[in-house]
C-alpha positions as CSV (number, residue, x, y, z in Angstrom):
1,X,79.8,-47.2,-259.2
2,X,83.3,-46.8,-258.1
3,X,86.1,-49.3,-259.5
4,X,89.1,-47.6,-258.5
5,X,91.4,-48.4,-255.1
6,X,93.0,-45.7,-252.8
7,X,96.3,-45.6,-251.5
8,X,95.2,-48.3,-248.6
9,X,94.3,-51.2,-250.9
10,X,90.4,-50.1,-250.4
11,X,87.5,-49.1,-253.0
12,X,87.1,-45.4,-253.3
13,X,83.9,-44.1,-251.7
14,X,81.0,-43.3,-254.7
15,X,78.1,-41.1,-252.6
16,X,76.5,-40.6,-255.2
17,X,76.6,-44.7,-255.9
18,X,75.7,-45.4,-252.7
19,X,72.8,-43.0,-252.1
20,X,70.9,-45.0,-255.4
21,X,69.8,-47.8,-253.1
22,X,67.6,-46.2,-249.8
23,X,66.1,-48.9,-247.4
24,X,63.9,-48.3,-244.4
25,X,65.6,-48.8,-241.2
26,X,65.2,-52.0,-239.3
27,X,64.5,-52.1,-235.5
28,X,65.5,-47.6,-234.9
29,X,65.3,-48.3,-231.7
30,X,68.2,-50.8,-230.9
31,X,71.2,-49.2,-229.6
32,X,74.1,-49.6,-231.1
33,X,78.0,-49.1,-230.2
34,X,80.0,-49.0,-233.1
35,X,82.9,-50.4,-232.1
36,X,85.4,-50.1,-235.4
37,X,85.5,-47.2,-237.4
38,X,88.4,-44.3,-238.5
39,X,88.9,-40.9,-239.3
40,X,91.0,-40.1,-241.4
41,X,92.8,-36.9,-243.5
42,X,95.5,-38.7,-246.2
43,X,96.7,-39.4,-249.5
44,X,93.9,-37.0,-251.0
45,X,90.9,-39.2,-248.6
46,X,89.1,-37.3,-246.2
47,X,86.6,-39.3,-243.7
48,X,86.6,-36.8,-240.1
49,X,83.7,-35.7,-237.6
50,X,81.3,-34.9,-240.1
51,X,81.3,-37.7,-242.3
52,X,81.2,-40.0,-239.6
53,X,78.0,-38.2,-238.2
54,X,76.8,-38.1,-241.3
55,X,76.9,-41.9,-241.5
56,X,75.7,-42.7,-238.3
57,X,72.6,-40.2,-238.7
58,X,71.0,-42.2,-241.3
59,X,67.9,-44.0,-238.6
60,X,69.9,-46.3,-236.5
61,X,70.2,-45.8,-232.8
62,X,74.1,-44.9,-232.5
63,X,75.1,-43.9,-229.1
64,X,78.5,-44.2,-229.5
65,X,81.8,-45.2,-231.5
66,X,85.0,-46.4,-230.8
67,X,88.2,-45.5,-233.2
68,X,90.8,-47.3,-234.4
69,X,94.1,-46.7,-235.3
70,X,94.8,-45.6,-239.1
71,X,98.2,-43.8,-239.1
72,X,96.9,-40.3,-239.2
73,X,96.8,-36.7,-237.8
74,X,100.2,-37.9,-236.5
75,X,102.9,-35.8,-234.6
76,X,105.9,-35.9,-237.4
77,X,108.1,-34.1,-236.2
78,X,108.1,-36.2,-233.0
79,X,110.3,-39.2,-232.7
80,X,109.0,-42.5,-234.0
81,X,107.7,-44.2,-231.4
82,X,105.8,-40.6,-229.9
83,X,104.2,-39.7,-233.2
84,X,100.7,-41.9,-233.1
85,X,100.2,-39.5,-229.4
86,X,99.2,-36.9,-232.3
87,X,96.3,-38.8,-233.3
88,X,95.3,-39.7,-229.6
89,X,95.4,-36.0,-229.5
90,X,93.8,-35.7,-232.5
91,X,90.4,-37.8,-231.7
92,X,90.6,-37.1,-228.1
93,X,89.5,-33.3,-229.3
94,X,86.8,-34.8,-231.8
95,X,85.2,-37.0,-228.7
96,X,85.3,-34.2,-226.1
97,X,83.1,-32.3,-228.7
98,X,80.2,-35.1,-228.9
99,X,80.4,-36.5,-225.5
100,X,77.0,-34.6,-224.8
101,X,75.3,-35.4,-227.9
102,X,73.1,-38.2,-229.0
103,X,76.0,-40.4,-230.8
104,X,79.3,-40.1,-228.2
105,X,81.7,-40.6,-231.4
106,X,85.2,-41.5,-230.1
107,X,84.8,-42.2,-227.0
108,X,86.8,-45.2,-226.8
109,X,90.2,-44.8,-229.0
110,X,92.7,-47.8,-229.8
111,X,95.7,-46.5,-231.2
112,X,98.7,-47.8,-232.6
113,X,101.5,-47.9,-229.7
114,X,104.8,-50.1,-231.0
115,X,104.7,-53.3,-229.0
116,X,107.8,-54.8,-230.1
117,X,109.5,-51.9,-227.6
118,X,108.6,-55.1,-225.0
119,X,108.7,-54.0,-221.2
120,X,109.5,-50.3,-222.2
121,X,106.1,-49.9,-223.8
122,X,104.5,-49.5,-220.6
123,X,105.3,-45.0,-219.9
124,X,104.2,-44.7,-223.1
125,X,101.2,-46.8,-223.1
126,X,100.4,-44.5,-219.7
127,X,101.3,-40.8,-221.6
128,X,98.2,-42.5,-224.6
129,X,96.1,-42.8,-221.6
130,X,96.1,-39.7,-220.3
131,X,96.4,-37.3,-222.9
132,X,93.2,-38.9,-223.9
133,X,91.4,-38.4,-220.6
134,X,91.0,-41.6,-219.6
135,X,89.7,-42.9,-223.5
136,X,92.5,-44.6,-224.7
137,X,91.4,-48.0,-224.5
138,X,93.8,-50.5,-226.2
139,X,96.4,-50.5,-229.2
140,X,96.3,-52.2,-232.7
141,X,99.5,-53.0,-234.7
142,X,99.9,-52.9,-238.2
143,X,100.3,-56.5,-238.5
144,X,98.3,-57.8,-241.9
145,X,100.4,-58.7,-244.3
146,X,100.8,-62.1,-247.2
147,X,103.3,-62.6,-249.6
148,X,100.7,-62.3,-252.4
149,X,101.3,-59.0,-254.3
150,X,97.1,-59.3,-254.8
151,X,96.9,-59.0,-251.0
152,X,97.0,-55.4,-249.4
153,X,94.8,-53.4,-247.0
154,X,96.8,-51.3,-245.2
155,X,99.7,-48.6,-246.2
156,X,103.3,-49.1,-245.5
157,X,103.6,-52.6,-243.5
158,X,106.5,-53.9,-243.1
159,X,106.7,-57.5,-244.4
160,X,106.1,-60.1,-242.7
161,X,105.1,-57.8,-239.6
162,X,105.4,-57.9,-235.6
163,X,103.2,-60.9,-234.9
164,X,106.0,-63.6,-234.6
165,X,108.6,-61.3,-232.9
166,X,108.9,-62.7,-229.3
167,X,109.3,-58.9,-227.8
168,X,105.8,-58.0,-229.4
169,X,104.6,-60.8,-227.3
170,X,106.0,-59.0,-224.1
171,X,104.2,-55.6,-225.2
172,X,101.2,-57.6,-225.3
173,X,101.4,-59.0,-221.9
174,X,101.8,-55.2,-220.9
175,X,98.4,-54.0,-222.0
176,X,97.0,-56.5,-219.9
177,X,99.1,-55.2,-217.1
178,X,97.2,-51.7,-217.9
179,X,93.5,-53.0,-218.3
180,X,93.8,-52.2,-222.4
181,X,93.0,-54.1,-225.1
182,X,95.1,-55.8,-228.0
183,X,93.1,-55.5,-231.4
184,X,94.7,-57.5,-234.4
185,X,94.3,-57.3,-237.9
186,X,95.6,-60.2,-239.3
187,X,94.7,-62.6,-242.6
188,X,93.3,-65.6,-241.7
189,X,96.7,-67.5,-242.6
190,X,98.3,-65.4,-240.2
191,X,96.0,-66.6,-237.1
192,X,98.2,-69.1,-236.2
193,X,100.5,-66.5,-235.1
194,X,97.5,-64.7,-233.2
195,X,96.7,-68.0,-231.7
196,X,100.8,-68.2,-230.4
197,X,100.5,-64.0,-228.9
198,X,96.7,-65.0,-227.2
199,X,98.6,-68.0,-225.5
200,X,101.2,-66.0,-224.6
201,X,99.0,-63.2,-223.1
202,X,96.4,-64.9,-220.9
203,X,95.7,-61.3,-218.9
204,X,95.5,-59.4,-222.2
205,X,91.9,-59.4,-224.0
206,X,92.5,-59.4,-227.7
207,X,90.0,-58.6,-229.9
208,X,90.0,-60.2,-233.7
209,X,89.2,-57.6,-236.3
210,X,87.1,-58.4,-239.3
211,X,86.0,-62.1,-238.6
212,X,89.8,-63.1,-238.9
213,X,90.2,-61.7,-242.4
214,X,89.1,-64.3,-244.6
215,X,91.0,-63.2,-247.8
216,X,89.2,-64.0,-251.3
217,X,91.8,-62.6,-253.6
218,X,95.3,-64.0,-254.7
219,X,95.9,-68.0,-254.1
220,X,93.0,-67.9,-251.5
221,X,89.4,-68.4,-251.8
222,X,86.7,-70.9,-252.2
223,X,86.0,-74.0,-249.5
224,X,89.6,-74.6,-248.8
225,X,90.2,-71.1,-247.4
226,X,87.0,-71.2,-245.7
227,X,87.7,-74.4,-244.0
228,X,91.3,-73.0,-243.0
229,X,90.2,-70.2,-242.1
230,X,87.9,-72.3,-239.9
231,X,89.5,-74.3,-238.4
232,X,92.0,-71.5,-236.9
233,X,89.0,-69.1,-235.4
234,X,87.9,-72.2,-233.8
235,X,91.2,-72.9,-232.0
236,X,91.1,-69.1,-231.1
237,X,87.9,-69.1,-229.6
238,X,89.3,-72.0,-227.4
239,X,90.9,-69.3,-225.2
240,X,88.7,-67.1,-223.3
241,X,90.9,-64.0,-223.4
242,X,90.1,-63.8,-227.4
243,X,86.9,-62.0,-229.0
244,X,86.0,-61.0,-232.3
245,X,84.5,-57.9,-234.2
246,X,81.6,-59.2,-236.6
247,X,82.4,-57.0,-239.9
248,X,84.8,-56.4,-242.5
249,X,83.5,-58.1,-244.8
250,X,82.8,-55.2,-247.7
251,X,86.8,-54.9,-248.2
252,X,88.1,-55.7,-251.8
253,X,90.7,-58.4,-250.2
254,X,87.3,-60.4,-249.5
255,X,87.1,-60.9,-252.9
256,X,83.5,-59.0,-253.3
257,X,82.8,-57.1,-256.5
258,X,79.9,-55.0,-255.3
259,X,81.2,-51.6,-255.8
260,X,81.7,-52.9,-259.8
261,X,77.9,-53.2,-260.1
262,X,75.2,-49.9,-261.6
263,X,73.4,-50.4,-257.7
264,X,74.9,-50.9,-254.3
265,X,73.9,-54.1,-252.7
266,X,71.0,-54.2,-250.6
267,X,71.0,-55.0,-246.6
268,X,69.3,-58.7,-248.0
269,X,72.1,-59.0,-250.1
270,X,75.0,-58.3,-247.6
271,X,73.0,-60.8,-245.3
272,X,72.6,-63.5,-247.5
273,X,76.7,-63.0,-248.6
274,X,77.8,-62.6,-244.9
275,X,75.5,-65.1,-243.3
276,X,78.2,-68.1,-243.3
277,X,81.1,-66.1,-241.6
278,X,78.6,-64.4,-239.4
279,X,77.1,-67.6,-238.0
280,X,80.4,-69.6,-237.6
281,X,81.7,-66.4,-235.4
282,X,78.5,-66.6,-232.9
283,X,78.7,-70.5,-232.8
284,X,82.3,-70.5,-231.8
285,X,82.3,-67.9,-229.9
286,X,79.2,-67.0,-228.3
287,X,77.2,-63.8,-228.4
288,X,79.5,-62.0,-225.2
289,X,82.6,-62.5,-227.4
290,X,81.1,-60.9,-230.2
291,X,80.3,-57.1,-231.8
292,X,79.2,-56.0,-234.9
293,X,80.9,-53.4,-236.4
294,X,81.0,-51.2,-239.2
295,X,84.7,-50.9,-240.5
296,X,84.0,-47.7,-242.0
297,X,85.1,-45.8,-244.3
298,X,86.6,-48.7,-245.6
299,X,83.6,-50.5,-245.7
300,X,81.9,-47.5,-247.5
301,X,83.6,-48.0,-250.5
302,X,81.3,-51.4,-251.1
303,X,78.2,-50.8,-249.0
304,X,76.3,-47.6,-247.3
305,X,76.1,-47.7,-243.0
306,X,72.4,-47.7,-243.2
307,X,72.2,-51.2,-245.1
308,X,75.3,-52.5,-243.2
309,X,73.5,-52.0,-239.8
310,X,70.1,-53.7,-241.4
311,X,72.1,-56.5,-242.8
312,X,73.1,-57.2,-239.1
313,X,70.1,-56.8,-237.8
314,X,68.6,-58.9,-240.2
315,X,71.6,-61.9,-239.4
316,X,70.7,-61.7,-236.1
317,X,66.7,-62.1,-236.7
318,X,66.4,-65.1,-234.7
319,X,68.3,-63.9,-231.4
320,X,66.6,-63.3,-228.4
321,X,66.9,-59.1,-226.6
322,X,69.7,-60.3,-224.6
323,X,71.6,-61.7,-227.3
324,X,70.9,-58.7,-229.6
325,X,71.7,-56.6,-226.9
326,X,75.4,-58.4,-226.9
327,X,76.2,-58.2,-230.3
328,X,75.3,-54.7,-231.0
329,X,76.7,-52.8,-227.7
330,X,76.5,-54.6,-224.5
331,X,80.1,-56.6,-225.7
332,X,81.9,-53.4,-227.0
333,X,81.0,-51.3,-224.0
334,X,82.4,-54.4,-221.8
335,X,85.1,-54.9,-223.2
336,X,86.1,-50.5,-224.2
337,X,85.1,-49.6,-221.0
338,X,81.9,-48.3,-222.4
339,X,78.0,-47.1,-221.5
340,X,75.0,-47.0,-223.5
């Protein structure tokens, strides 16, 4: 078991830990998109191509992945607004070398691309796009942030972050403009000011990461966060333009203690602890505005890939093909541009 946090504010990764608990896989044949994972070489972590392939190997039907920003395999020496076309580089090399294989990994990339540049963020919005060959799919900020010192999950953020700067609103409207995506990673105090971009950006699709980040660590937690947390997804899922990733949930700011434990946490476990998030996501917004996803290798540090994927099959139990179909690729290769 691993007790320690890295640099980002997540549980160090224990392989050894995680390969104690070794479940058969649920429903092989199901394909999945995974539609929120990194790869990453920092701070002494290390999660690239082979990791990843390692992960998704373990029995479920992965045809392909879609990466998300992280700050890494960035172009320094660039100017500050060009760096992050290093890691568009970067994974655009890692999917050209897997896009005949079994599991496509990147083949859909959302990178970080500074918003609050406004109108000016469109050229280089257009230079992400085609370095990638067509891959580049939508940008994520780095926009989490709370005033709690207990509350961190990302490296370097400047507080209180972009979200209520009117010019990031402009950059917004401009990936709409392009056919990308807006992905946001935000605490579920901070959805208000999601709610105030989404309104702002009818022609944009903007995808909540993590369920809305329900924090369970600082002064949150319990029924009263739940209930705010709530009663903000469901004024977000009042606009159609908004979707959400189901995952996220294996992070330390959730307030889980799994990776303290002598055994990793079964896929019954993660179910049963997930289930109430989970179900409130699919009610509100309905199955074609919804994805499971893996969150990985942040997720890692708390739970392996093959009982995350089983927990979600096993939440989803009751749905009919269609709706399975939905939740586990046919939203994320909608929305990313994607195939099966």
């Amino acid at each position: 078991m691993s007790t320690k946090l890295t640099a980002g504010g997540h549980v160090a990764i224990d392989e050894a830990w995680l390969a104690k608990i070794q479940e058969p896989i649920l429903e092989p044949a199901l394909p999945i998109i995974d539609p929120h994972h990194h790869i990453w070489d920092r701070g002494g972590e290390t999660y690239l191509l082979p990791e990843l392939l390692a992960d998704t190997a373990t029995g479920h039907d992965i045809r392909a992945t879609v990466f998300i920003q992280c700050a890494s395999m960035y172009d320094e020496d660039a100017e500050p607004a060009r760096r992050s076309l290093g890691e568009t580089r970067f994974m655009t090399e890692l999917a050209k070398a897997t896009e005949t294989s079994r599991t496509r990994a990147c083949a859909g990339l959302v990178g970080l691309v500074d918003l609050t540049l406004g109108d000016r963020v469109t050229p280089l919005l257009e230079e992400h796009v085609a370095l990638s060959g067509g891959r580049f799919k939508g940008v994520r900020n780095r926009t989490a942030w709370d005033a709690s010192p207990r509350v961190r999950s990302n490296l370097e953020v400047p507080p209180p972050g972009p979200l209520n700067d009117p010019v990031f609103k402009d950059g917004a409207k401009r990936l709409g403009e392009l056919g990308l995506t807006l992905d946001v990673w935000a605490y579920h105090p901070q959805l208000p000011l999601v709610l105030e971009v989404a309104r702002a950006a009818p022609g944009t699709t903007i995808v909540i990461d993590h369920c809305g980040g329900l924090l369970g660590v600082g002064p949150y937690g319990g029924a009263e966060a739940f209930a705010d947390w709530r009663r903000a997804m469901t004024a977000l899922a009042a606009l159609p333009n908004v979707l959400v990733k189901l995952g996220g949930l294996a992070m330390e700011i959730s307030g889980k203690q799994w990776h303290t434990r002598d055994l990793p946490p079964t896929s019954e476990e993660l179910a049963a602890d997930w289930r109430p998030q989970i179900e409130t996501c699919i009610a509100l917004f309905g199955v074609d505005r919804c994805m499971f996803e893996s969150n990985f290798p942040v997720d890692k540090g708390m739970c392996g890939y093959a009982a995350l994927w089983n927990a979600f099959k096993r939440l989803s139990a009751g749905a009919s093909a269609a709706e399975k179909t939905a939740l586990f690729s046919g939203t994320a290769a909608r929305v990313y541009g994607l195939s099966v």
